[in-house]
C-alpha positions as CSV (number, residue, x, y, z in Angstrom):
1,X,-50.6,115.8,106.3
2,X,-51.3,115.3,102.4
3,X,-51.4,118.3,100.0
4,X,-55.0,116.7,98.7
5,X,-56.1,116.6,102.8
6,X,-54.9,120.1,103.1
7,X,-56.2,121.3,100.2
8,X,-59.8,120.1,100.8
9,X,-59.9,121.6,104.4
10,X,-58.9,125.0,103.0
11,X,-60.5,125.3,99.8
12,X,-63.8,125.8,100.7
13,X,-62.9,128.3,103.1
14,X,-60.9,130.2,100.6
15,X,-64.0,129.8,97.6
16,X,-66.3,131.9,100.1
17,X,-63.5,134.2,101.8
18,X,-64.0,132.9,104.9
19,X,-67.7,133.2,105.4
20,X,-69.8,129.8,106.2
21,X,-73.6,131.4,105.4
22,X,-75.1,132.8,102.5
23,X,-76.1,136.4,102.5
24,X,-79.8,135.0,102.1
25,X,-81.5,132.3,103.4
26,X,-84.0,132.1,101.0
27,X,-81.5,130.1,98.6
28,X,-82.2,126.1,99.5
29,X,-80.7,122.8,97.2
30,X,-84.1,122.9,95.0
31,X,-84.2,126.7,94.3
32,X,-83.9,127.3,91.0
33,X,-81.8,130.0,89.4
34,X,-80.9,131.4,86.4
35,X,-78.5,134.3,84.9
36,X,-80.4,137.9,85.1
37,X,-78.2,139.4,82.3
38,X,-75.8,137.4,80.3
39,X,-73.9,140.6,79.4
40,X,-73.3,141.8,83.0
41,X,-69.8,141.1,83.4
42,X,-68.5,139.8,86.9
43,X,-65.7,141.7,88.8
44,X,-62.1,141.0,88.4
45,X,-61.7,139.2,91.8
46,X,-64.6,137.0,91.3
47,X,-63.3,133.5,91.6
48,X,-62.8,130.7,88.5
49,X,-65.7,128.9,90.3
50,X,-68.1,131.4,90.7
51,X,-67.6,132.5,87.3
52,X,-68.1,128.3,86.7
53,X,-71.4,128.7,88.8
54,X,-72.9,131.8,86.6
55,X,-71.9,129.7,83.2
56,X,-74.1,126.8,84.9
57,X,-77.1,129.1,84.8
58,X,-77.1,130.1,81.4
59,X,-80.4,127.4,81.6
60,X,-82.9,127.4,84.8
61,X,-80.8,125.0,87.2
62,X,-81.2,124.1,90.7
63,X,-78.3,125.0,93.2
64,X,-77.9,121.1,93.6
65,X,-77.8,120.1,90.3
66,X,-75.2,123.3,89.8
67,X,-73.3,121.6,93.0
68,X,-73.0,118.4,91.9
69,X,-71.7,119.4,88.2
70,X,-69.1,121.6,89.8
71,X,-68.1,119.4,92.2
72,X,-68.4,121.6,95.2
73,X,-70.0,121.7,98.4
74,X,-73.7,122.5,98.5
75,X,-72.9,125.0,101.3
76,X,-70.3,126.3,99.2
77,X,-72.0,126.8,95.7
78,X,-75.1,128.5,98.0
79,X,-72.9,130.8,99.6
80,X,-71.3,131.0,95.7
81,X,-74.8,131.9,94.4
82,X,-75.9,133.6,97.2
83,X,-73.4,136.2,96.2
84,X,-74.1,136.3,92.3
85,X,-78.1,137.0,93.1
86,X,-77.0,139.7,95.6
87,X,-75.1,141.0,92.5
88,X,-77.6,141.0,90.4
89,X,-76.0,138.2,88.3
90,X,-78.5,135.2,88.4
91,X,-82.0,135.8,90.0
92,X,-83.6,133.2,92.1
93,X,-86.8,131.1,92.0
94,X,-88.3,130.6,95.0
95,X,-89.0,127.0,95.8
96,X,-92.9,125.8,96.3
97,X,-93.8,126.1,99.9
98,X,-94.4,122.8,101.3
99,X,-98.4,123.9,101.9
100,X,-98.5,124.4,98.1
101,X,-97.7,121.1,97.0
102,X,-99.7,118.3,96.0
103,X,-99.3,115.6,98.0
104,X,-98.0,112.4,96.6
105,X,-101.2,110.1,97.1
106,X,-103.0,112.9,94.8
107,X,-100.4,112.8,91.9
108,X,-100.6,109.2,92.2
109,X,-104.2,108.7,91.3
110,X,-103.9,111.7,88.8
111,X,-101.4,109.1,87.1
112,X,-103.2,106.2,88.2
113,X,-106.4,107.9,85.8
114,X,-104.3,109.5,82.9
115,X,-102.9,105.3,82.4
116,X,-106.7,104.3,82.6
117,X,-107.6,106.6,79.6
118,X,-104.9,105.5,77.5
């Protein structure tokens, strides 16, 4: 077995010690977040990428964008942030509920008017 193989079936496992949920399940790919206190200092034994994660939210992000610059695994950078709110590091922004959202046939004659007065 490769060092890269091995090192990609236990990394994730080590990032979260050990754990495969988030504390919360209210955290999803488009909730947004964003650091609580910039001069709250994480613990020692918080790892390089959680620290990597907090830096990320120095601007409202979502935890997919945050992912995807990281390079790490949605599941992990959720159970990552997950952590960081419970801390009181970044605080989350719930996502729209899916009954509070326009639907898409609206938007598109809202557009569809806004180009007509133009």
């Amino acid at each position: 077995m490769s060092g890269e193989y091995h090192d990609s079936a236990v990394r994730p496992y080590v990032l979260t010690q050990g754990r495969a949920r988030p504390t919360r399940n209210t955290i999803g790919l488009d909730t947004l977040l964003v650091v609580a206190d910039a001069g709250k200092p994480l613990p020692p034994s918080a790892t390089r990428q959680a620290r990597d994660l907090l830096r990320m939210f120095g601007r409202l992000l979502s935890l997919a964008e945050a992912a995807a610059h990281l390079r790490l695994p949605l599941s992990v950078a959720g159970i990552l942030a997950s952590d960081l709110v419970d801390s009181g590091h970044l605080i989350a922004r719930s996502r729209i509920p899916e009954a509070g959202r326009p639907d898409l046939t609206t938007l598109q004659e809202v557009l569809n008017g806004l180009r007509r007065l133009s």
